[in-house]
C-alpha positions, -999 to 999 in steps of 0.1 A, spaced: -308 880 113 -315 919 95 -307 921 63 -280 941 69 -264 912 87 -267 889 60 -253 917 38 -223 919 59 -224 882 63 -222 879 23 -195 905 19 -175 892 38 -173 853 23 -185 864 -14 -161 844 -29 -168 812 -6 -206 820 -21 -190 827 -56 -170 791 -58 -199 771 -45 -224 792 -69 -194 785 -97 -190 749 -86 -227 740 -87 -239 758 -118 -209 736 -138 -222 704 -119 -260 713 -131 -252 718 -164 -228 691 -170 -253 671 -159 -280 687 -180 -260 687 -208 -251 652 -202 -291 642 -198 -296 659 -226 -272 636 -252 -291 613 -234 
C-alpha cells in the first residue's frame, strides 16, 4: 500500500478513525485519571 492509498484510505473513513481516536483517548484518560485518584 503507497501512501497515497492510505491517504485515500483515511479520507475516506476519517470519521470512523476520528470516533475510535475520540473513543480511546476518553477510555485512556478516564482510566489514567482514575489510576491517578488511586
Amino acid at each position: 500500500m503507497s501512501m497515497q492509498d492510505a491517504v485515500v484510505a483515511i479520507s475516506k473513513s476519517w470519521r470512523l478513525f476520528y470516533l475510535l481516536a475520540l473513543s480511546a483517548g476518553v477510555v485512556i484518560y478516564a482510566y489514567w485519571a482514575s489510576n491517578r485518584a488511586g
